[in-house]
N, C-alpha and C positions, 0 to 999 in steps of 0.2 A: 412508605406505606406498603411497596413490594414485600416487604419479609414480614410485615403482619400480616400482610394475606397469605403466604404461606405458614406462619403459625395458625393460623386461626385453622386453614386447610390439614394442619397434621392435628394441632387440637380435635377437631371435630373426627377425625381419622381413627384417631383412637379410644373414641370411645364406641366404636363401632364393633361388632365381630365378625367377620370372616363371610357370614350370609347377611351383610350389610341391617344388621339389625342395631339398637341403639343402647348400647349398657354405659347408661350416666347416670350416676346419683342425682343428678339435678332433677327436680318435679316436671313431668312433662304438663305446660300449660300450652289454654287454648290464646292462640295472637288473631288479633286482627290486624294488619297490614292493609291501611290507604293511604293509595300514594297514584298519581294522577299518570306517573312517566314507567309503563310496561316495564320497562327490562328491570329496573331498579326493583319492583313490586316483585316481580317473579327473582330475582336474586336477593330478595331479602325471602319469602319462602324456602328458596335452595337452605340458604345458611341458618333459617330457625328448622327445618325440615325435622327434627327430634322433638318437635313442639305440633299442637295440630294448629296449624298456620289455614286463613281463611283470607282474600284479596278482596280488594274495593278499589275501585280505579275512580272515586271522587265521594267528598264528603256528605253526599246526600244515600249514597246505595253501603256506603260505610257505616250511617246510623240507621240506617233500615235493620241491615245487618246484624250489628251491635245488638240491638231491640231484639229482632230476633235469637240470639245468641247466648253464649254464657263464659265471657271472653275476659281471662285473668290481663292481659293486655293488647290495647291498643296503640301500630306505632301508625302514626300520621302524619303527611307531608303539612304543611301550613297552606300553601298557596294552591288552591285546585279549583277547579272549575265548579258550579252550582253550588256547593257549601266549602267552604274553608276550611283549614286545620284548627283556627280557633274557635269555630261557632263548636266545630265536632268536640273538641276537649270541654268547651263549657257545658254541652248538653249531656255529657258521657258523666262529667266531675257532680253535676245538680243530679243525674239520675240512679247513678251508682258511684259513689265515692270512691271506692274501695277498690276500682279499677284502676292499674297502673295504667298510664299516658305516657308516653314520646312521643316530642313530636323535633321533625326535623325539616332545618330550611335553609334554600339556599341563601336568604337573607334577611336579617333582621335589624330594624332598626331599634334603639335605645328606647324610645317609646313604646313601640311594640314588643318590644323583651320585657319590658315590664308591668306588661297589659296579661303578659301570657304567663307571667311568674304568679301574679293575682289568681289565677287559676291554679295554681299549684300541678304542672304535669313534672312526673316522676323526672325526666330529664328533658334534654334540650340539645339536639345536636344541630349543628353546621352544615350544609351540602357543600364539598363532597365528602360523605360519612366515610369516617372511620369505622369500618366493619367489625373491627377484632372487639372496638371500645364498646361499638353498639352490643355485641353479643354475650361481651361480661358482662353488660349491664343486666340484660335477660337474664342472664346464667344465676345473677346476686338474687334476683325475685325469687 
């Protein structure tokens, strides 16, 4: 994982210029990032930082948010305190389709993975994330 996170560190590096500004053909889109554990939350900002990236530290101030917002993707922890990663993907998927969903956890059982497939969110990662994998995925949208 060491040498994907220095890819990922020189990827993002260079599409940078010189006054740290961002020249990528990629579409700059709006993220919503909820995720219940600070450092994680603020280092996935760091690494979408070419996107206009906006924090929720639990699934209830997430869909507040969302409602308020106009957010091409939301990534979301599963397991957080007052609302959950799956109430948030189902009320996000019934209210606006069209928005991509990740959500990531540090565990899922077989029942629940496919409780959460029913819902159709764009992917499904593991804790602890593969950073480089989560950021191609953004990057494809």
């Amino acid at each position: 994982m060491k040498n994907k996170m220095i890819s990922l560190t020189a990827k993002t590096l260079e599409r940078t210029n010189i006054s740290g500004e961002i020249m990528s053909s990629v579409r700059q889109m709006n993220i919503l990032i909820v995720e219940d554990e600070h450092q994680l939350r603020e280092l996935l900002a760091v690494i979408l930082s070419d996107h206009k990236c906006k924090t929720a530290k639990n699934g209830q101030e997430g869909l507040e948010m969302f409602k308020a917002g106009n957010f091409d993707v939301v990534i979301t922890d599963l397991d957080m305190p007052i609302m959950d990663g799956m109430k948030l993907l189902a009320t996000i998927k019934k209210e606006r389709p069209s928005t991509r969903v990740i959500i990531m956890s540090g565990g899922i059982d077989e029942t629940r993975l496919e409780a959460i497939k029913l819902l159709k969110p764009e992917e499904i990662y593991a804790k602890p994330l593969d950073l480089f994998d989560l950021r191609e995925a953004i990057d494809r949208f």
